[in-house]
C-alpha positions, -999 to 999 in steps of 0.1 A, spaced: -18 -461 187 -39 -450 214 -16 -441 248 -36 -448 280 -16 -420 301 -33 -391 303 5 -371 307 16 -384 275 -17 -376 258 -24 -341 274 12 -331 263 7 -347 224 -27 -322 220 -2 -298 230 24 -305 205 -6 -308 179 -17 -273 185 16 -257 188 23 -277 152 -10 -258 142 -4 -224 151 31 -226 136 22 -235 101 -8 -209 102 21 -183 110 39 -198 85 14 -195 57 8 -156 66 47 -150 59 48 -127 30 80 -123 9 98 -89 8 88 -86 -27 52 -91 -21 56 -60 5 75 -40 -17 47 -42 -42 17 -34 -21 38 -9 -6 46 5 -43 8 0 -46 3 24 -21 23 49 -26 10 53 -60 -29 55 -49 -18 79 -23 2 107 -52 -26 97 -77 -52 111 -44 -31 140 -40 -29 148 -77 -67 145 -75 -71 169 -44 -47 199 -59 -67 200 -91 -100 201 -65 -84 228 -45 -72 250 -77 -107 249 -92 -122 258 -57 -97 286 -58 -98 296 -90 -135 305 -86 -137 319 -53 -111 353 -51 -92 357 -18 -104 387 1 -73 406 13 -81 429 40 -61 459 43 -54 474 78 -46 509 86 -26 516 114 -25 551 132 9 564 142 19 558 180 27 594 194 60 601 205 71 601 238 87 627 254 105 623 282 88 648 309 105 675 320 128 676 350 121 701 377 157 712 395 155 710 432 165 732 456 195 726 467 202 712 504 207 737 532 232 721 560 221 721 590 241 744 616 215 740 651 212 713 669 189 680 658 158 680 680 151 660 707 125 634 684 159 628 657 182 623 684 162 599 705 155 576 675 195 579 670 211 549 688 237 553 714 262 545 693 253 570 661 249 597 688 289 590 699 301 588 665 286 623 659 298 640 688 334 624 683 333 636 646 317 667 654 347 677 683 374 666 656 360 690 636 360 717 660 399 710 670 407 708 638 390 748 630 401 760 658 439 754 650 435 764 617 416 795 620 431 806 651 
């Protein structure tokens, strides 16, 4: 049955190789038992490996002593808070700021001052006199 299109034939090689493929994917499927057992397998070849390695490890151990090293620490010294020096205390000023403070004073500061310092003055003179 040979097909003289060259469509038809193109797209049967295609069908032949996808038919291929599918029962080569086929044949690889394993059952869930057969992975059940390897992985059983495996598990058991990795605890019998461990078994093996601790009884390695505690012979190794058991003839080389751990050296324990012992490290003395000195005592920190105590600290003392240092010692506070009392200050003298603050002398008012009764004369007049110098010319340097009250030229870096602005105008304003310099009226507050004056208006504070006058109150002030009222205010002593009608109480002391």
């Amino acid at each position: 049955m040979e097909v003289k299109d060259p469509e038809i034939a193109r797209k049967r090689a295609i069908a032949d190789k996808r038919r291929e493929s599918l029962a080569l994917a086929r044949s690889n499927i394993k059952p869930k038992s057969q992975i059940t057992k390897e992985k059983d397998n495996e598990i058991a070849l990795m605890k019998a490996e461990n078994e093996r390695l601790k009884a390695e490890n505690a012979k190794v151990l058991a003839v080389k002593p751990k050296l324990v090293k012992k490290y003395v620490r000195e005592p920190e010294p105590v600290r003392q808070r240092p010692i506070r020096q009392e200050r003298e205390p603050r002398q008012e000023r009764e004369r007049e700021p110098s010319i340097d403070y009250l030229a870096q004073k602005s105008y304003a500061e310099q009226l507050q001052t004056r208006l504070r310092d006058n109150v002030l003055q009222r205010i002593m003179s009608d109480t002391f006199m």
